[in-house]
N, C-alpha and C positions, 0 to 999 in steps of 0.2 A: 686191155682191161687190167685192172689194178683193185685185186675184190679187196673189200674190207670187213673185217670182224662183224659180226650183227652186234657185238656190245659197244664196237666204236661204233659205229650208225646210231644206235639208240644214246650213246651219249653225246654224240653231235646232235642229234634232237634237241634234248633233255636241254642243252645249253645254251639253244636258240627259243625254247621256252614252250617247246613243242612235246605232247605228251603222246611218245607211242604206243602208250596203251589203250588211245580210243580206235574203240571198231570203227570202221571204216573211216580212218585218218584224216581223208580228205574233207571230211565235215568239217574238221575243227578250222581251215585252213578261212573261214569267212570272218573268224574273230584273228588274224595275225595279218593279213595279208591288204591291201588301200580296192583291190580291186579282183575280181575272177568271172569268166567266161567259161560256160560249156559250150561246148561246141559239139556237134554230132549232126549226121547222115556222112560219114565221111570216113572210107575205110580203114584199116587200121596201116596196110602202106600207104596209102594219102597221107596218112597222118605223118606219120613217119618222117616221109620223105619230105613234107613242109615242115616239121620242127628241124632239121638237120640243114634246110634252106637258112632257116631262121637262125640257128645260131651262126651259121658260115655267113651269116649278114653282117652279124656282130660280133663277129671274129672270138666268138666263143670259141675254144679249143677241149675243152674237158668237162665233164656233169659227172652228175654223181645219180646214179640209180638203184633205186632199188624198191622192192616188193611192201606192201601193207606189212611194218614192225611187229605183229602180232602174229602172222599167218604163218599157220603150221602144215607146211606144204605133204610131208608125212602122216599127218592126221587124215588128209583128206585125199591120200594115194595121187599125190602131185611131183612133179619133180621141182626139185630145189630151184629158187630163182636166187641169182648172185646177189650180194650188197656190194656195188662195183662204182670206181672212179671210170668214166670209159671217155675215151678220147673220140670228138665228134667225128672226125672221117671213120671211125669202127661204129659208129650208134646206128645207125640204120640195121646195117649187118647183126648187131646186138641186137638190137629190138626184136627184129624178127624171128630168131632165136632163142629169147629169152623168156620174152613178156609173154605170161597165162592170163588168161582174161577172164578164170575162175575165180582168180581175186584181182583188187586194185596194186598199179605199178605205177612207180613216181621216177620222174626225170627231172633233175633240178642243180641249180648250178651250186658250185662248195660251201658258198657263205647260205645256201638254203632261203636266198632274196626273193625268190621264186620259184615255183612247181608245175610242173605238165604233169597232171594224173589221166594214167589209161586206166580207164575204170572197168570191170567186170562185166558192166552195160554195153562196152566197145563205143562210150562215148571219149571224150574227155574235156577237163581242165585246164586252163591256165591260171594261175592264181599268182600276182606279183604287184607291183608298183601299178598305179595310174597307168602312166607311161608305156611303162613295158608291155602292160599288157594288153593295151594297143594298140602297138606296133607289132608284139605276136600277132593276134586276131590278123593281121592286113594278109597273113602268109599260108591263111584257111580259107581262101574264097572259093565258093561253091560247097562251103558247110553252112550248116543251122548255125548261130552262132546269137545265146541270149547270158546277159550280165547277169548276177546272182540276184540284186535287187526284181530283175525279172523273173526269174526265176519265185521267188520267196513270194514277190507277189501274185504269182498266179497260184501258188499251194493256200495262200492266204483265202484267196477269192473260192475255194474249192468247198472252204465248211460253210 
């Protein structure tokens, strides 16, 4: 693990166009991203253990993690969660360690192309490219697994 500043995180945001000042971050991630999946009935080592399948698929070697930009872990009698570079053979180990599900935790690779959010709900996200986030989804079988457009439109059909 290779933690980094919370003002370098927030300026790596900031330069991908990303504003870490909104509550619950991963909202905004439907206006930057081609495509996003929740996924959920699906424990958080399940979880786990199939993201870290998936990147050793695609010989991803390192992400970048870390906690909702705004969460003030001290406010809310939490212990600190790292803003950390972690190398995928250590992520599993890390996660389980790391990630509070009092708030949202994000896994995502350096250029920020894509995001796994573990959400507070103990669901999660993938949010990236068409593609990619496709071939994530293939490494969740035996989760619920609905696209945002389904998503939106069932909150739609709700009023």
């Amino acid at each position: 693990m290779n933690e980094i500043a919370k003002e370098n995180l927030i300026r790596l945001l900031k330069t991908k166009g990303f504003d870490p000042k909104a509550s619950w971050f991963y909202i905004t991630f439907k206006n930057k991203f081609e495509k996003e999946y929740n996924i959920y009935k699906m424990s958080l080592e399940e979880a786990y253990k199939n993201l870290v399948d998936f990147l050793r698929d695609k010989k991803i070697d390192e992400v970048l993690f870390f906690p909702e930009p705004e969460f003030d872990a001290k406010k809310y009698f939490q212990a600190e969660m790292p803003n950390a570079f972690v190398k995928v053979e250590e992520l599993e180990k890390f996660l389980k360690k790391h990630v509070n599900t009092f708030t949202n935790c994000h896994v995502a690779d350096k250029e920020l192309k894509w995001i796994f959010t573990i959400t507070h709900h103990e669901d999660f996200f993938i949010s990236g490219t068409n593609k990619f986030a496709a071939e994530f989804i293939k490494f969740f079988k035996g989760a619920t697994i609905e696209s945002r457009e389904e998503i939106d439109a069932k909150w739609k059909n709700k009023d």
